[in-house]
N, C-alpha and C positions, 0 to 999 in steps of 0.2 A: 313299790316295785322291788321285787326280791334281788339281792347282791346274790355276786354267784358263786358264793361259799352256800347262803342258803338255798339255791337251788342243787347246789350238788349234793345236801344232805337230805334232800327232801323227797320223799318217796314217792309224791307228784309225778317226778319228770320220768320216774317206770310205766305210771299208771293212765298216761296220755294218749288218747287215739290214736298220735302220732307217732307212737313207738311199737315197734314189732319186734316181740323178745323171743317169739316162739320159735324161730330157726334157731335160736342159742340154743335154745334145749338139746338140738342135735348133737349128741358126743363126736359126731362125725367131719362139724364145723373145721373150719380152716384155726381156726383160734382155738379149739379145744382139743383137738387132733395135736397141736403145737404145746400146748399147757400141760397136759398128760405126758408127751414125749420127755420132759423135763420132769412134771410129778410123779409119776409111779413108780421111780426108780428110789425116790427120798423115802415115798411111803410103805414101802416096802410090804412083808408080810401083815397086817393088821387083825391078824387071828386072836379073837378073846376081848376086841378093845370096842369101845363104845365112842363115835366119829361127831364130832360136832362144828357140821358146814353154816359155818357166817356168813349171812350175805347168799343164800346156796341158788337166787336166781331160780331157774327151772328144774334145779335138783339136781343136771347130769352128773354131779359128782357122785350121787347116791349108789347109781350102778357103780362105778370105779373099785368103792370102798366093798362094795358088798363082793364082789370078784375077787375081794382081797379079804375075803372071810369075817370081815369087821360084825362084832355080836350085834352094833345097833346104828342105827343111822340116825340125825335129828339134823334139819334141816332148816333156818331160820334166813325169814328175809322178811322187810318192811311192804313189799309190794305185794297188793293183793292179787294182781291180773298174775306176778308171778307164780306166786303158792299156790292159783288155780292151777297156772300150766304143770305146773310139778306133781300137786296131786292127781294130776291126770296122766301125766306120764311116767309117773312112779309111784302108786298106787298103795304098794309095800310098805313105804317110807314114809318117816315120821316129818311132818313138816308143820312151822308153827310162823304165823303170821306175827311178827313183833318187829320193832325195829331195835336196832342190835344192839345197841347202848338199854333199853329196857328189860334185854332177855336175861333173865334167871333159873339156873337149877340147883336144886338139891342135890342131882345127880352128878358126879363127876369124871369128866371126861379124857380120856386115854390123849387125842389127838382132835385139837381144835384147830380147822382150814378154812382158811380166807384168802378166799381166790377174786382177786379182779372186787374186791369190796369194803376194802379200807377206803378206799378213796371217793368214798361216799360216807364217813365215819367222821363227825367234826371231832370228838374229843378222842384222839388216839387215848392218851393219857389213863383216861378210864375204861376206856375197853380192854386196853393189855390189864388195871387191875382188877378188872370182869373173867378177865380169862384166866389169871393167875389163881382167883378164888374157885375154880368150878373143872380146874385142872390135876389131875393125879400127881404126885409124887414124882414119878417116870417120865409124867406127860408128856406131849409135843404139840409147839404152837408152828404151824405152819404156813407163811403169807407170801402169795404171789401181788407183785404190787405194780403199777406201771414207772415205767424206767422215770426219771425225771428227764434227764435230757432230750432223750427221744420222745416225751409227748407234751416239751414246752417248747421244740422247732416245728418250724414248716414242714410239712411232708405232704406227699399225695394233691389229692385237689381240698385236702382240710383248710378252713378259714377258724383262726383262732383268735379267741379273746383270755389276754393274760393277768391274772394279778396275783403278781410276783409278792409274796407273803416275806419271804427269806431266801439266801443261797440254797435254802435246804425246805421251801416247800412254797406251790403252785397254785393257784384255783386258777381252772385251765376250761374252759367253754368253748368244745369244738362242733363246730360245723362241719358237717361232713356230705359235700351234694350228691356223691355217688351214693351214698349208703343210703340218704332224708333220712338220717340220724344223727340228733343235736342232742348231745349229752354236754353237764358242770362235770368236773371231779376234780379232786382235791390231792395232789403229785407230790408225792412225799420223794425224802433221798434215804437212801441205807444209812448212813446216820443218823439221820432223825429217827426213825424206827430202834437204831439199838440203844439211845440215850433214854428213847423216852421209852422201851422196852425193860432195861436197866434201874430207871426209875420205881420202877412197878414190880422189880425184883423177878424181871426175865430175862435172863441171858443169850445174847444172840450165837449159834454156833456154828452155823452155817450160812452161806451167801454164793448164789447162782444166780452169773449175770444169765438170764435168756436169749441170746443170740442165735438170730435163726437158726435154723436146720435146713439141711437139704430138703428134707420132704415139706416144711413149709414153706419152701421156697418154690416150691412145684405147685403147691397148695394156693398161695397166695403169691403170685408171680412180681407182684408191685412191690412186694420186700425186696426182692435184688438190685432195688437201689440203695439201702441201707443194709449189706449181707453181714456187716462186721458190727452193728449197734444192738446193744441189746434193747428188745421190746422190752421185756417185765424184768424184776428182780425176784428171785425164789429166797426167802428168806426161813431159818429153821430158829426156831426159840426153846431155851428148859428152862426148868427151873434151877439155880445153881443146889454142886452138892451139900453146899451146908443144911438146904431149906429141906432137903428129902429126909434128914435123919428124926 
């Protein structure tokens, strides 16, 4: 029987019957509508830079970056039902079926985002020193993560199975009957992220707690019981300046 760190790393639990990932791909979503509100304002101009989405699901970040003139897109996620739905809704864009702990390039990357998909990541450790090697000089690592707090409580009609790893990280298996979406993920703290980021000789410089918004609160109405907790963390990574010279 799988423990439920191995099912949150495992690419199984995308590729099941019982999961329907294809409304994610909507940029339109109540969650991506809310994630965007928050990223595009970090991500700023991306004129000249070559984008590389961790974990990229159904792609919708592809369009984001390209609206932001980004020279190239490369899209990587472990699930195959997803990389179908991407190449089917983002035709354009570069997408490669690996799981993220095995992907390598040559090429290196202006701005590497990882949205909503560390927490299917067992070895942080070695992913920030994946990212660090195939990162520019300039680069930016950019990770939206889910809050700790807010997704090892009660909420909603969620039924949760917890194992409490440390004060500073979760394997969190929710149940979710409104949605019939049972997802494992693995609930890191901004700490964890900048020690073991630091580690790996990436400097953390910026941190956006995510606390709704008014229009996701319109969006998704069941957040106005929690209007002040932050859902996600926006976290920004460089390399420090000694390593650029």
């Amino acid at each position: 029987m799988q423990t439920l760190r191995e099912r949150a790393t495992s690419p199984a639990q995308y590729d099941g019957p019982d999961v329907k990932w294809i409304p994610e791909g909507d940029t339109d979503s109540s969650s991506r509508v809310f994630i965007k509100e928050y990223l595009e304002p970090v991500l700023g101009d991306l004129s000249g830079q070559d984008v590389l989405d961790v974990g990229c699901g159904t792609g919708w970040l592809s369009a984001v970056v390209e609206a932001r003139d980004a020279i190239t897109y490369t899209g990587v996620d472990p699930s195959k039902h997803n990389i179908e739905a991407a190449r089917r809704f983002h035709p354009k864009a570069n997408f490669v079926n690996s799981r993220i702990e095995d992907f390598g390039s040559e090429q290196p990357f202006d701005l590497i985002a990882c949205v909503m998909a560390s927490e299917h990541i067992d070895d942080l450790r070695g992913a920030f020193s994946n990212w660090r090697q195939i990162l520019t000089p300039d680069g930016r690592v950019l990770i939206v993560a889910a809050d700790i707090n807010t997704f090892t409580m009660t909420r909603f009609d969620y039924e949760l199975e917890i194992d409490r790893v440390s004060e500073d990280e979760a394997v969190v298996f929710t149940r979710r009957p409104s949605l019939k979406v049972d997802i494992a993920d693995i609930i890191r703290s901004v700490p964890l992220f900048k020690r073991t980021a630091q580690a790996e000789g990436l400097q953390l410089v910026k941190t956006i707690p995510m606390i709704p918004t008014d229009l996701f609160l319109r969006l998704a109405p069941r957040y106005q019981e929690y209007p002040n907790d932050p859902v996600f963390q926006l976290m920004e990574f460089i390399k420090p300046e000694a390593d650029k010279k």
